[in-house]
C-alpha positions in Angstrom: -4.5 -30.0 -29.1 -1.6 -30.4 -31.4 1.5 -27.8 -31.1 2.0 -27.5 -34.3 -1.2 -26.6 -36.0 -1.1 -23.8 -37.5 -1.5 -20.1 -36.2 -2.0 -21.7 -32.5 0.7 -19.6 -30.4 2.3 -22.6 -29.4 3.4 -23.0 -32.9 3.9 -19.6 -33.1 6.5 -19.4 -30.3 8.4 -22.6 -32.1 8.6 -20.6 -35.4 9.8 -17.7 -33.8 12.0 -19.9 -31.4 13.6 -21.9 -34.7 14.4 -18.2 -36.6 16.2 -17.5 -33.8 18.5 -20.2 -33.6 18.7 -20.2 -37.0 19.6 -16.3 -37.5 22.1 -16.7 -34.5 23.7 -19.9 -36.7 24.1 -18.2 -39.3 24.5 -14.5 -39.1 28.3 -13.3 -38.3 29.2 -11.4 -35.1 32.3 -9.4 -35.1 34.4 -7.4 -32.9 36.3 -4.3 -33.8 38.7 -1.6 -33.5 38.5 1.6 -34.7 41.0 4.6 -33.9 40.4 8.3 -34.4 44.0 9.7 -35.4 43.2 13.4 -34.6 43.2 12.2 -30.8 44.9 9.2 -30.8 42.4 7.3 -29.6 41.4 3.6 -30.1 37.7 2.4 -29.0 37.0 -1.7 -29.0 33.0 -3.1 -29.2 31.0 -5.6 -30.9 28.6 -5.6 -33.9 26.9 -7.7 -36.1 27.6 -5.0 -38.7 30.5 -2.9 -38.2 30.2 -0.9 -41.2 26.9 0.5 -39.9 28.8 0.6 -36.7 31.0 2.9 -37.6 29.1 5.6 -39.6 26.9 5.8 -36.0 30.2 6.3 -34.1 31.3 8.7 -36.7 27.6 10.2 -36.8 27.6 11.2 -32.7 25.8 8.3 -31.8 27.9 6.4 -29.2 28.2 8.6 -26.3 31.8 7.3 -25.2 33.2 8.1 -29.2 31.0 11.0 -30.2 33.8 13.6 -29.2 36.6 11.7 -30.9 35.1 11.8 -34.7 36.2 11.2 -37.2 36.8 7.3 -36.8 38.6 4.8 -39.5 38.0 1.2 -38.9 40.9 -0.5 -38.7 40.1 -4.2 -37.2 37.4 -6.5 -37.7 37.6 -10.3 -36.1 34.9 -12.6 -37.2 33.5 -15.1 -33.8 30.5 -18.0 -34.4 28.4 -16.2 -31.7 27.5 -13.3 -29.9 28.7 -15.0 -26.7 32.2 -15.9 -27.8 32.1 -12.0 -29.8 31.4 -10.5 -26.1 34.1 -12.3 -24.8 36.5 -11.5 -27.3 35.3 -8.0 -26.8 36.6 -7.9 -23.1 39.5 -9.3 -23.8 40.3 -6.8 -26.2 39.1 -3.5 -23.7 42.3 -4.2 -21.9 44.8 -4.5 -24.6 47.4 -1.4 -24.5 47.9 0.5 -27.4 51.1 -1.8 -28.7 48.1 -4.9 -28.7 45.8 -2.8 -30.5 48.8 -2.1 -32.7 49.8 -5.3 -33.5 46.2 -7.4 -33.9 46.0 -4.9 -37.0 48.8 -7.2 -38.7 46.8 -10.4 -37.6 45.5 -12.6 -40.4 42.4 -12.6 -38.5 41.9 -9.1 -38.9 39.0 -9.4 -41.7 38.8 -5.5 -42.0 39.1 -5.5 -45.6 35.9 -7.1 -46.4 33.9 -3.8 -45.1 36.0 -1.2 -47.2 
């Protein structure tokens, strides 16, 4: 029985298994920043969208930033892949306030394409 004919699961799987790896090519993964200046506060994570990202922190939807609304975006970094975007991610949870500070100056910092 050949994999490939069509509608056996076998071929199935491989279509499913080639979006995947196509999807993860080309869709963007970012990291960002975004700071709530009533409290002073700056909160790092990862999306693929950080747009969306941001109206759920700013609609109560993240537990950690729900009591710090209303949140401004104020860094985006664009990585090749979720992996590398998670480890950027980490990286960035331990930068002090001065880091956070000075990444927004960065030519990296593509936060102007989602205003």
């Amino acid at each position: 029985r050949s994999i490939t004919a069509k509608g056996s699961s076998e071929a199935k799987i491989l279509r499913v298994f080639a979006f995947m790896v196509i999807t993860d090519m080309t869709d963007s993964h970012y990291v960002y920043t975004i700071y709530s200046e009533q409290h002073d506060k700056y909160y790092r994570g990862y999306s693929m969208n950080p747009t969306q990202r941001l109206i759920q922190h700013n609609e109560g939807k993240s537990p950690y930033t729900s009591n710090y609304c209303p949140w401004n975006l104020i860094y985006v970094e664009e990585l090749n892949d979720k992996s590398s975007a998670l480890k950027r991610e980490k990286v960035l949870k331990k930068y002090s306030k001065l880091q956070i500070i000075d990444l927004i100056n960065l030519p990296k910092n593509c936060v102007l394409k989602f205003h």
